[in-house]
N, C-alpha and C positions, 0 to 999 in steps of 0.2 A: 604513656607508652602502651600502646596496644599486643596482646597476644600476640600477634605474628613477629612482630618486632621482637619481644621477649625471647621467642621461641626462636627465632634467628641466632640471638645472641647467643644464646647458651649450646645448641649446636655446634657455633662456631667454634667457643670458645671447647668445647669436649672434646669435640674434633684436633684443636691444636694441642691440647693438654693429654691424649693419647700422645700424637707425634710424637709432638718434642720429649714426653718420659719414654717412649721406645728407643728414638734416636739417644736417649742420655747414657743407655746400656749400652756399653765397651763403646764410647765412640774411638776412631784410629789411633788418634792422639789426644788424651785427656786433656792435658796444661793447653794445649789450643783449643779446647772445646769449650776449658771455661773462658779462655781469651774472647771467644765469639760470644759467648752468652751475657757476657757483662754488659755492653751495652742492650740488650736485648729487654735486660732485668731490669735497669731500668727505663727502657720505653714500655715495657708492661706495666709495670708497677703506678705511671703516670698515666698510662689509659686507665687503669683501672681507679686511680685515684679521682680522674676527674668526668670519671663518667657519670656520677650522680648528677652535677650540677651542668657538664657539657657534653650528655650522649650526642655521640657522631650518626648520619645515616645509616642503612642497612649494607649500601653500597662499600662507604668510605670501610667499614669494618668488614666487609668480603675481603678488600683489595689490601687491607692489611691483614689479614689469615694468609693468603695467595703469600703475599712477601716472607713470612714471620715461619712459612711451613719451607718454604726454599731454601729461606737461610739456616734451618733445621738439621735440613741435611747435608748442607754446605757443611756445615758443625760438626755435625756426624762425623763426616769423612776428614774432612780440610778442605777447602775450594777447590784446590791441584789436584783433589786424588778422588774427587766424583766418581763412579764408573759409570755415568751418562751410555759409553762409547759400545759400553759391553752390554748394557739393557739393552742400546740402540740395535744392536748386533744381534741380540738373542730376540726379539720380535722383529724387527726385518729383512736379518739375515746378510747384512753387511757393514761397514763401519762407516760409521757418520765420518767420523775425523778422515779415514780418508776419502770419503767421496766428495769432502770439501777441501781435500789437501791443506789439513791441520797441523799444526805442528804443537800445539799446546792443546791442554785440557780448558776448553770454552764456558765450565759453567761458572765460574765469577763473573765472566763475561756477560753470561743471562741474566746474573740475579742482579748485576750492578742497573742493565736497564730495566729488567723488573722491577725494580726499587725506583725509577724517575716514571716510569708508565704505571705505578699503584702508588705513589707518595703524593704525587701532586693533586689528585683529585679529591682526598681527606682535608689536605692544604688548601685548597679551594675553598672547602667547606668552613675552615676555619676562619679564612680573611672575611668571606662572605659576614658570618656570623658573629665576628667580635670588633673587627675591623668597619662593615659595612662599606668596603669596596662595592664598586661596580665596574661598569665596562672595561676599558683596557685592563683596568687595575688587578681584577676579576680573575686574570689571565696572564698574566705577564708577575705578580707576585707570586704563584705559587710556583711556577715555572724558577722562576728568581731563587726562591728559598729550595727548592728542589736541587739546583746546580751547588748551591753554594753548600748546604748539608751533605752533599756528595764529596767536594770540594775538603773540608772539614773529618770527615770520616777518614779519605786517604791521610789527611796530620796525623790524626789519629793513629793510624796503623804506622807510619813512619816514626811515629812518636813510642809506637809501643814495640816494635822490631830492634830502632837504638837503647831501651830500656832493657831488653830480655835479652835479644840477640843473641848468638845459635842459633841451631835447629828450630827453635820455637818461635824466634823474631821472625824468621824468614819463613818459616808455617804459615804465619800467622800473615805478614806482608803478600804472600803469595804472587811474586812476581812474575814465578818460571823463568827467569834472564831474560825478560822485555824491560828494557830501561822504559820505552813507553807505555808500562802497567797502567800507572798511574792517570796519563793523561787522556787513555782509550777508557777507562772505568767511567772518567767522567764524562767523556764525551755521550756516552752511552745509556747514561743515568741522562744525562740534558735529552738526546732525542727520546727518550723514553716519556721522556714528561714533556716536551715538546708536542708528541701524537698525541696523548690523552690531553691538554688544555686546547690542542688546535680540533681534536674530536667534539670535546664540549662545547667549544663555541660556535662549529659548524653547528650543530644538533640545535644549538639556542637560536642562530642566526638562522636555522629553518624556521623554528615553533616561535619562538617569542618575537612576540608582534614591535616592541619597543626596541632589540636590540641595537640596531641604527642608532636612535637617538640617546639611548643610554651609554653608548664606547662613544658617539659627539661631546657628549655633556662630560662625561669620566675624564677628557684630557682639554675640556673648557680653562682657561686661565681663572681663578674664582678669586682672586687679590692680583691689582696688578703692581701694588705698591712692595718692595722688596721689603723682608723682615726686618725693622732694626731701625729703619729710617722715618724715623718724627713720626711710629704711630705708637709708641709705647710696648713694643712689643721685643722682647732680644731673641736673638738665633737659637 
C-alpha cells in the first residue's frame, strides 16, 4: 500500500471518528441511538477486521464514510426528526418541504438511496475480487445483494419495532404513518445502486476495449449438460 492510500485511509477514518463521537453527545433519543448503532458496530468492526488481508479501494471506502457519516446523523437525531428543512431554510431562505409540497421528513428517504448509490460499488469490488465475476455478472450481483440487504435491513427494524415497541419501536421503524415506508426505502436503495452499476459499466463500456466480449462470454452457456444427470456431479 502506498502512502497516499495510507494517508486516505486514515483521514477518512479521523474524520468519521470525530463525527460520530460528536454526534454520540446528547443524541435526541438515546435507546434509539444505540438501536442505530448496533448494526453499524458491527460492519465497522468487520471492515476493520478484514482489512488486513482484504483492503478495499480508495473509492469503495469514500462511498462508505459518505454512507456511515449520514447514518450518523440520522442517529443523532432519529431519521423523522433531521432538521434538514430548517438548515435548508436558514441558507436559502425558504422551506425545502414546502417548495416540494412534503408532507413527511425525506432524509431516511436520502440515506435509504444513499446506501444502494455507495453500497453497490464496494460490492462490486468484492465479487470482482473473490468471486472473479465478469460481464453481466459484474453487474447485476452487486445490484442483486444491494436490493436484497435493503430488503433484509427493513426485517430487521420490523423485527426490532415488534421486540421493543412503544415509542422506541416506532423511533426506531420510522414510518411517519406511510404503510408504504417500507416498500419506497427499498425501492430507493434499488435505484440508488441501479445508477451507480449502470454508471460503471457505461464508463467501462467507453474505456475498456474488451467489454463487448467479456458481458458475451459472462452469460456464454459453459455446461450444457444439466447438474446431476450421468456426470457425477449432485445439485
Amino acid at each position: 500500500m502506498d502512502r497516499d492510500y495510507r494517508l486516505t485511509l486514515a483521514v477518512l477514518a479521523g474524520l468519521y471518528l470525530c463525527l460520530w463521537s460528536v454526534l454520540a453527545i446528547a443524541p435526541l433519543h438515546r435507546d434509539d441511538w444505540l438501536l442505530e448503532n448496533a448494526l453499524v458496530i458491527v460492519f465497522v468492526v468487520a471492515l476493520l477486521s478484514g482489512h488486513r488481508h482484504f483492503p478495499l479501494s480508495r473509492l469503495s471506502y469514500v462511498l462508505i464514510f459518505i454512507l456511515l457519516s449520514l447514518h450518523a446523523v440520522g442517529a443523532h437525531y432519529t431519521y423523522a426528526e433531521v432538521p434538514y428543512d430548517a438548515a435548508w431554510r436558514a441558507v436559502f431562505g425558504f422551506s425545502l418541504n414546502e417548495a416540494m409540497d412534503w408532507q413527511r421528513n425525506h432524509f431516511d428517504r436520502l440515506v435509504h438511496f444513499i446506501y444502494g448509490l455507495t453500497f453497490a460499488y464496494p460490492m462490486r469490488e468484492v465479487f470482482l475480487r473473490i468471486a472473479n465475476v465478469r460481464g453481466f455478472w459484474g453487474y447485476f450481483l452487486p445490484l442483486d445483494l444491494t436490493m436484497s440487504t435493503s430488503m433484509l435491513y427493513e426485517l430487521i427494524e420490523w423485527a426490532a419495532a415488534s421486540v421493543f415497541g412503544g415509542e422506541l419501536g416506532m423511533a426506531y421503524l420510522g414510518t411517519q404513518g406511510d404503510v408504504w415506508d417500507a416498500h419506497r426505502d427499498m425501492a430507493l436503495a434499488s435505484l440508488g445502486a441501479l445508477l451507480t452499476v449502470s454508471l460503471v459499466a457505461l464508463v467501462n463500456w467507453r474505456y475498456k476495449r474488451d467489454f463487448a466480449r467479456e458481458w458475451n462470454e459472462s452469460l456464454r452457456v459453459k455446461r450444457t449438460t444439466p447438474l446431476g444427470d450421468g456426470d457425477g456431479e449432485v445439485l
